[in-house]
Backbone bond lengths (Angstrom), bond angles and torsions (degrees), N, CA, C in turn:
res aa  C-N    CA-C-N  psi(-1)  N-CA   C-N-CA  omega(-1)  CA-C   N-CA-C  phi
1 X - - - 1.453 - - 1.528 108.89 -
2 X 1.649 124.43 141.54 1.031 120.59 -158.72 1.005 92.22 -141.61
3 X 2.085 117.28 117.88 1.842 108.65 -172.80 1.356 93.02 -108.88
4 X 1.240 104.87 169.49 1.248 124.10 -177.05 1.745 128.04 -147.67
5 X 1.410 99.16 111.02 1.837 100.13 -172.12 1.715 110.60 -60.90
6 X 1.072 102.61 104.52 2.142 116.21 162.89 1.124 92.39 -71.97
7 X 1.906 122.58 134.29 1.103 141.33 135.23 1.351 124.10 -115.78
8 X 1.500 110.09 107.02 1.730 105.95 -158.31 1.739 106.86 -116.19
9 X 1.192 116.85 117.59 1.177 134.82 150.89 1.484 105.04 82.73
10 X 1.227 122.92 28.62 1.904 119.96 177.05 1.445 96.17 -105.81
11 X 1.773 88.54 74.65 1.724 101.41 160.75 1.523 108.04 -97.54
12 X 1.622 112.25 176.55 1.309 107.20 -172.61 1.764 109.36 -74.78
13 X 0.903 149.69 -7.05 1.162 142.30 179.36 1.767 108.28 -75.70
14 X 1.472 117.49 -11.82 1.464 119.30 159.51 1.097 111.64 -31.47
15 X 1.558 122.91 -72.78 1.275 145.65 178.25 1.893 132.29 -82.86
16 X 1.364 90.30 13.19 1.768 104.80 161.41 1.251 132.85 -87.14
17 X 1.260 108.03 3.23 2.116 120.92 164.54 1.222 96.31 -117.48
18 X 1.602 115.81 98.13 1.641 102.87 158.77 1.563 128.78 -67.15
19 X 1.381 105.80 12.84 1.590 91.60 173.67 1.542 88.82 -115.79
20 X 1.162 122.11 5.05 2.015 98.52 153.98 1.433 108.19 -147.13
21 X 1.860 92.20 87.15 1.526 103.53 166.81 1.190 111.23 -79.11
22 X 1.511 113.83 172.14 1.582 106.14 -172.85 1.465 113.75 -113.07
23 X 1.013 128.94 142.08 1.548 134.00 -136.84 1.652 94.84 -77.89
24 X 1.362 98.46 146.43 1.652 113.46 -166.25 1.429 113.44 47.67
25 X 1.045 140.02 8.33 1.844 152.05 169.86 1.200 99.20 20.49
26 X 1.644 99.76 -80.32 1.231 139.92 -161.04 1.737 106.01 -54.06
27 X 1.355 118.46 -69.08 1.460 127.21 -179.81 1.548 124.72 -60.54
28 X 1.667 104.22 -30.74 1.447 111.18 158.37 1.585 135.45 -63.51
29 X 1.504 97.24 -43.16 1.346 104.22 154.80 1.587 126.72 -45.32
30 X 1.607 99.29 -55.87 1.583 114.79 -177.01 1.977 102.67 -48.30
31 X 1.325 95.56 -51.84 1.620 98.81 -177.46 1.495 121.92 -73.87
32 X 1.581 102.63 -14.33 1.730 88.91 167.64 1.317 113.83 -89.36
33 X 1.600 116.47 -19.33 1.165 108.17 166.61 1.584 137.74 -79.24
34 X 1.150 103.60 -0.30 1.475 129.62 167.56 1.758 107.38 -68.56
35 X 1.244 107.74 -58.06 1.243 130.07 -176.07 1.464 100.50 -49.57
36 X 1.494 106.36 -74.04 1.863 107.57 175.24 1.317 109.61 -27.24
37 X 1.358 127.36 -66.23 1.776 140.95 -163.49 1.693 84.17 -61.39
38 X 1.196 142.02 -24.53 1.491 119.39 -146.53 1.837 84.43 -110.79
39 X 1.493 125.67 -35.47 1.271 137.70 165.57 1.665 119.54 -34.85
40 X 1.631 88.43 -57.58 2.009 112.26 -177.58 1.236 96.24 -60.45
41 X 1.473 116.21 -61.54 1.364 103.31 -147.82 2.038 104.69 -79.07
42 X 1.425 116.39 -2.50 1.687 110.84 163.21 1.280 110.62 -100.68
43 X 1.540 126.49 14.04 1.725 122.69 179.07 1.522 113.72 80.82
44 X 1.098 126.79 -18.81 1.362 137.76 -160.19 1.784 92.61 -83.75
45 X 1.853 91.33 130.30 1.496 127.43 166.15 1.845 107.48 -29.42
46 X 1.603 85.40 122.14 1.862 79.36 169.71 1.859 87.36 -116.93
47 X 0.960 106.05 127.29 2.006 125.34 161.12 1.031 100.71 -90.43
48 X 1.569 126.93 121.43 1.301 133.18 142.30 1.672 119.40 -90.88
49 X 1.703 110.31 152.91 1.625 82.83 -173.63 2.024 85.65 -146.27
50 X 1.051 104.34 111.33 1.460 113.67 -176.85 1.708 111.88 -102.18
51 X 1.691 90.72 129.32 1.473 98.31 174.59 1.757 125.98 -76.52
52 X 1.048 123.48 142.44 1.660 120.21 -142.42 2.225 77.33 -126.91
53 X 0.832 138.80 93.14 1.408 134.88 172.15 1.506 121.16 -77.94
54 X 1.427 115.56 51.16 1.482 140.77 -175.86 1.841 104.75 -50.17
55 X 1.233 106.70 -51.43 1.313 113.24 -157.90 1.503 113.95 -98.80
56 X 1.842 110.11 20.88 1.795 119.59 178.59 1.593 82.45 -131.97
57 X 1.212 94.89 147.26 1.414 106.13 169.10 1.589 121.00 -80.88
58 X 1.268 98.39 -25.04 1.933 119.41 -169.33 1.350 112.76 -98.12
59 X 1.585 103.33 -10.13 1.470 106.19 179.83 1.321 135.59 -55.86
60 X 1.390 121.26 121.68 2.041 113.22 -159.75 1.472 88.53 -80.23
61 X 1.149 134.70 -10.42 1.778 111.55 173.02 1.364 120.58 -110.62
62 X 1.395 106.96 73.32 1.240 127.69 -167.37 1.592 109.62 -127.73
63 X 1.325 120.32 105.88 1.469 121.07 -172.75 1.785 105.72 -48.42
64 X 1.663 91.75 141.82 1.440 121.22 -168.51 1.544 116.70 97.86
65 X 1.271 122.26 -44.57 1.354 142.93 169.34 1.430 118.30 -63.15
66 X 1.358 109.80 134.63 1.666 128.07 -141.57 1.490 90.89 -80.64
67 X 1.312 122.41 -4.53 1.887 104.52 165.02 1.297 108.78 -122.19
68 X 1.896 131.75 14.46 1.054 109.02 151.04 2.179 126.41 -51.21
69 X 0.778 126.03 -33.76 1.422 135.29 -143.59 1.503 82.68 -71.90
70 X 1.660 105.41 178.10 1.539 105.37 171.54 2.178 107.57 -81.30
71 X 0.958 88.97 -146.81 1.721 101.84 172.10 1.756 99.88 -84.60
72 X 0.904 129.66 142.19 1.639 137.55 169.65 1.881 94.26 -52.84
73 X 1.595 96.73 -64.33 1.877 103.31 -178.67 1.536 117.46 -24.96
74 X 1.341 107.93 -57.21 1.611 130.27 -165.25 1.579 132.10 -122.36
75 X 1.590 95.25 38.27 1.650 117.12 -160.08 1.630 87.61 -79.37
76 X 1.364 133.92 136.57 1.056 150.69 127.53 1.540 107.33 -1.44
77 X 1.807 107.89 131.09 1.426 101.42 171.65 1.467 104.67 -126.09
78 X 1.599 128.71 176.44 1.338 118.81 -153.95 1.302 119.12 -75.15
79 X 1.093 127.24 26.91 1.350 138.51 178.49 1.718 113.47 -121.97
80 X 1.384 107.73 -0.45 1.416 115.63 -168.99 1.254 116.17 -96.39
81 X 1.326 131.10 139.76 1.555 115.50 169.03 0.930 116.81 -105.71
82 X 1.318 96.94 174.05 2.168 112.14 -149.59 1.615 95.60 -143.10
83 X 1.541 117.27 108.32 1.318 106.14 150.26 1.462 117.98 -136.47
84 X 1.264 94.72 150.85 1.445 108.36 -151.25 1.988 93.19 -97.27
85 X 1.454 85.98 145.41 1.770 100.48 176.36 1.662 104.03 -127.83
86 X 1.957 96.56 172.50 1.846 92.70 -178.18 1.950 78.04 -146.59
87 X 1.156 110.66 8.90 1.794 107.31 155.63 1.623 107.02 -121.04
88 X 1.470 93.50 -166.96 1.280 117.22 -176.30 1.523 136.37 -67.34
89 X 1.524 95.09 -26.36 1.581 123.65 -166.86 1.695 88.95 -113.06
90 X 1.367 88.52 132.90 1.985 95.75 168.87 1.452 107.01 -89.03
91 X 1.646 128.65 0.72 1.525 130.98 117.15 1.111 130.55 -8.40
92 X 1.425 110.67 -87.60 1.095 116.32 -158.16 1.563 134.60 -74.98
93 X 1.362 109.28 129.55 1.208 114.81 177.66 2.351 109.96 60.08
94 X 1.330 95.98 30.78 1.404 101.92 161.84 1.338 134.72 -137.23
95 X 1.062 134.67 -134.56 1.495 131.31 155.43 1.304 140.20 -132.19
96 X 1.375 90.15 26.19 1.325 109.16 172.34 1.568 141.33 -46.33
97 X 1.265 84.04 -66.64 1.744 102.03 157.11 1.870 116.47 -47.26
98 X 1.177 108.55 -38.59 1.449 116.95 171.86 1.673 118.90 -55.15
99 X 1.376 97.93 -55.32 1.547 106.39 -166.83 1.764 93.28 -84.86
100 X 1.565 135.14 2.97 0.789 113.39 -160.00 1.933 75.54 -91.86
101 X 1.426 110.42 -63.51 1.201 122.13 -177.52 1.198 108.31 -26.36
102 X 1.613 141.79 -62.76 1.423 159.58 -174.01 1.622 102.76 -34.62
103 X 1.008 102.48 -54.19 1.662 125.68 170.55 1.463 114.49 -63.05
104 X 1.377 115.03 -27.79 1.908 97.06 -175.46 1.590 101.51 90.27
105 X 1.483 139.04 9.59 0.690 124.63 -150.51 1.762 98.46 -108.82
106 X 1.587 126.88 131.55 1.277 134.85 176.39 1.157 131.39 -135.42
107 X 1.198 123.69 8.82 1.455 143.92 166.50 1.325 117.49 -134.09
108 X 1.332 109.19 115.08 1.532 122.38 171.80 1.089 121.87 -87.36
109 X 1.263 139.22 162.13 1.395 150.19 -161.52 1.873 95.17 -150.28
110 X 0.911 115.68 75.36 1.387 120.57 166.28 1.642 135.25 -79.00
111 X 1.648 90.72 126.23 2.001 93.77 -175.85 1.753 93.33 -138.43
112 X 1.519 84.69 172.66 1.717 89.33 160.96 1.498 95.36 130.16
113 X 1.690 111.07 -152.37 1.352 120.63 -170.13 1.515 126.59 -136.83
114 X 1.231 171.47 3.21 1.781 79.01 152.13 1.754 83.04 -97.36
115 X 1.513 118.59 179.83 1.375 132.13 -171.30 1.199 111.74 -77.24
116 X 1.676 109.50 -31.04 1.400 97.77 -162.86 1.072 117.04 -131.03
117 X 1.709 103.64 23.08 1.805 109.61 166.46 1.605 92.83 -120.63
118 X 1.395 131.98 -105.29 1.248 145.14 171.84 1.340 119.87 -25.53
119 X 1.491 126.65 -51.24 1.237 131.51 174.44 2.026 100.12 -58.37
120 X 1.205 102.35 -62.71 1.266 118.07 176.62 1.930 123.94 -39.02
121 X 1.295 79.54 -53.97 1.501 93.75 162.81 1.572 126.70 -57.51
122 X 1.279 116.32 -52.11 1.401 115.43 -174.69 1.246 113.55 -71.33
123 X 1.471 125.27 -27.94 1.784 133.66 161.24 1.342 109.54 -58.95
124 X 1.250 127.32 -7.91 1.287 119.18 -175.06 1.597 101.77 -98.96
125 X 1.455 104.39 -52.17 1.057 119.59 177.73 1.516 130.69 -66.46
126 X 1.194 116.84 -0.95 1.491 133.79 -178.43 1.304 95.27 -103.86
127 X 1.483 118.24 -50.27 1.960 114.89 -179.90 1.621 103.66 -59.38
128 X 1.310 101.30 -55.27 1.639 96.27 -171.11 1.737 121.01 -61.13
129 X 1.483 95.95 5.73 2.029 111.18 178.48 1.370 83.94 -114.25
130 X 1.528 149.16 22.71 1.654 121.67 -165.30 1.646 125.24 34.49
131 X 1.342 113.51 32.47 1.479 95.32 169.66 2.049 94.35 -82.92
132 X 1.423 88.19 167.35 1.598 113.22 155.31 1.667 114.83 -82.41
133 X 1.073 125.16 119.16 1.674 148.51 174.94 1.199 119.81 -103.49
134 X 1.391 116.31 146.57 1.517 120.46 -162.40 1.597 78.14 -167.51
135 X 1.229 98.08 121.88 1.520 101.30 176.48 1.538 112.11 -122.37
136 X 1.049 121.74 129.73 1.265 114.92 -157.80 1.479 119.46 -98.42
137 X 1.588 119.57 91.42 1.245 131.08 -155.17 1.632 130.27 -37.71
138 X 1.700 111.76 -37.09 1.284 108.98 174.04 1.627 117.07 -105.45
139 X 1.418 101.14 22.68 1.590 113.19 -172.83 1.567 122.50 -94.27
140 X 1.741 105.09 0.61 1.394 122.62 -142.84 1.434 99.65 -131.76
141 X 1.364 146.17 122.16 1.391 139.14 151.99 1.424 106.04 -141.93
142 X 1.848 94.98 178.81 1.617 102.71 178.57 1.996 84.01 -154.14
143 X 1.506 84.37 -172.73 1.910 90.85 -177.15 1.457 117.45 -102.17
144 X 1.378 128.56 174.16 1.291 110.07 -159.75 2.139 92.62 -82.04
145 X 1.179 97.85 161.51 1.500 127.22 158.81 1.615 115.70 -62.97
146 X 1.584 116.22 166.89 1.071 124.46 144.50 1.677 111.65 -56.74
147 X 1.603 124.66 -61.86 1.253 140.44 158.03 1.143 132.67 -38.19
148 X 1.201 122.06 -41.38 1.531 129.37 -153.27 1.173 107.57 -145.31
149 X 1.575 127.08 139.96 1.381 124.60 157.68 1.651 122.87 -77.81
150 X 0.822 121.81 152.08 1.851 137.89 -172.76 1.638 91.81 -35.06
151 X 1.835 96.86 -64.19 1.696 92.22 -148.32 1.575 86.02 -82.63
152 X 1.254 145.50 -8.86 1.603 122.28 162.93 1.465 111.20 -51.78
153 X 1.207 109.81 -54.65 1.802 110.79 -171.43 1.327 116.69 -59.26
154 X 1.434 97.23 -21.87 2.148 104.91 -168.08 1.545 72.07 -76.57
155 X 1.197 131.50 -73.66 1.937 128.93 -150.15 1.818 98.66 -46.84
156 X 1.128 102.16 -59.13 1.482 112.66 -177.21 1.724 106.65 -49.21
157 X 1.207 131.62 -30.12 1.154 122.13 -154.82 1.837 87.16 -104.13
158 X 1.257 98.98 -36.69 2.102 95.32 168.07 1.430 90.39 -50.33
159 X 1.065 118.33 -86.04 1.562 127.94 -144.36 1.942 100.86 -55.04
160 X 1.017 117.99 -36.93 1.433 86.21 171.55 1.353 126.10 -83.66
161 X 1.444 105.56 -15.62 1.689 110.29 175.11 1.291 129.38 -57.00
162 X 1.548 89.92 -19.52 1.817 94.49 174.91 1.364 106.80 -71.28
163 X 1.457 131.43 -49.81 1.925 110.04 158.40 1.353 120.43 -22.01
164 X 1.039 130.24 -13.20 1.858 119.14 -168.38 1.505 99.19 -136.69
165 X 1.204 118.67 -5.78 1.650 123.32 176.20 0.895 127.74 154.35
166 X 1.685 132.68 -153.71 1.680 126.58 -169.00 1.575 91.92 -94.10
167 X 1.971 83.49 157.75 1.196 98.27 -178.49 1.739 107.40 -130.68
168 X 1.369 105.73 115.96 1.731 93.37 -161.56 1.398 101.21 -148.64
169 X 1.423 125.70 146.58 1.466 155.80 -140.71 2.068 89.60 -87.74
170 X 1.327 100.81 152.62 1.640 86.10 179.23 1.413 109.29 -75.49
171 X 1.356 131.25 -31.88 1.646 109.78 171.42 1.268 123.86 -61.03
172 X 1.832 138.99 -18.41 0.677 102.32 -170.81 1.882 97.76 -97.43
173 X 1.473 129.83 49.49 1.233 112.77 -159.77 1.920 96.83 -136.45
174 X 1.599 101.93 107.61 1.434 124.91 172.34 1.126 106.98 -84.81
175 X 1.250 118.76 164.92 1.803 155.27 144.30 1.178 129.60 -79.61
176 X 1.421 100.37 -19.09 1.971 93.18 -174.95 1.751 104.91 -84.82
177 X 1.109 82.89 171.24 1.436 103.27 -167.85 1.945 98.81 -71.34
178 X 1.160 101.52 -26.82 1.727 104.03 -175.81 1.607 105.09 -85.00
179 X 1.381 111.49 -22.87 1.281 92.43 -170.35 1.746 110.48 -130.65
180 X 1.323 92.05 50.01 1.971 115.88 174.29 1.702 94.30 -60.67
């Protein structure tokens, strides 16, 4: 079994509306970048999967524009892969699933932003391919709603993820093969 850390869409334009930062920003970041260092040092695949907003005109993740890039914290290093999406699902309509397969790769380790579109999406989209998911509970946010507050949707988006797989805190989440 071959896991692999997902980091989806915590580019800088996350944090380019200060009136909808995304809940814990700051500490999620800290923990995906924890995760990377804990990734490197067992060899295990880091996937990055960046949203490309081709088809909005206003969209901050739009190459050239100061929130396409990832986070400075958790930028991709030259051994990392990068695939780029213009939906919701790091599915759809790319090659993701390809290069994941190419790799041997069947267990995901999913983080990133927002919880309950993209994050949301790729858990769907990883069950509906049979991978194994482990989503990593404090690794994941989005900003509050008209409806909803940030950290309701992060709880809500744990609690249904456990239908499609584990749901676990970033300390308790290894790479080695002993401790999947």
């Amino acid at each position: 079994m071959t896991k692999a850390l997902v980091i989806i869409d915590v580019q800088k334009g996350m944090w380019s509306n200060p009136d909808w930062p995304p809940f814990d920003g700051d500490g999620v970041v800290a923990r995906i970048a924890g995760l990377i260092a804990k990734a490197r040092a067992a060899g295990a695949p880091i996937m990055y999967v960046q949203h490309h907003g081709a088809d909005e005109p206003n969209h901050p993740f739009k190459p050239g524009l100061p929130g396409y890039p990832f986070h400075d914290a958790i930028a991709p290093g030259p051994d990392d892969d990068v695939t780029v999406k213009t939906r919701s699902s790091a599915f759809h309509h790319t090659d993701f699933d390809a290069k994941l397969k190419a790799r041997g790769i069947d267990h995901l380790v999913i983080t990133g932003m927002q919880s309950e579109f993209c994050v949301n999406s790729a858990i769907r989209g990883a069950y509906e391919r049979d991978y194994k998911i482990t989503l990593v509970s404090d690794a994941h946010s989005t900003g509050d709603t008209r409806v909803a507050k940030a950290k309701d949707i992060v709880a809500l988006q744990n609690m249904i993820s456990m239908d499609f797989g584990a749901v676990k805190p970033a300390a308790e989440i290894t790479f080695s093969e002993a401790g999947l």
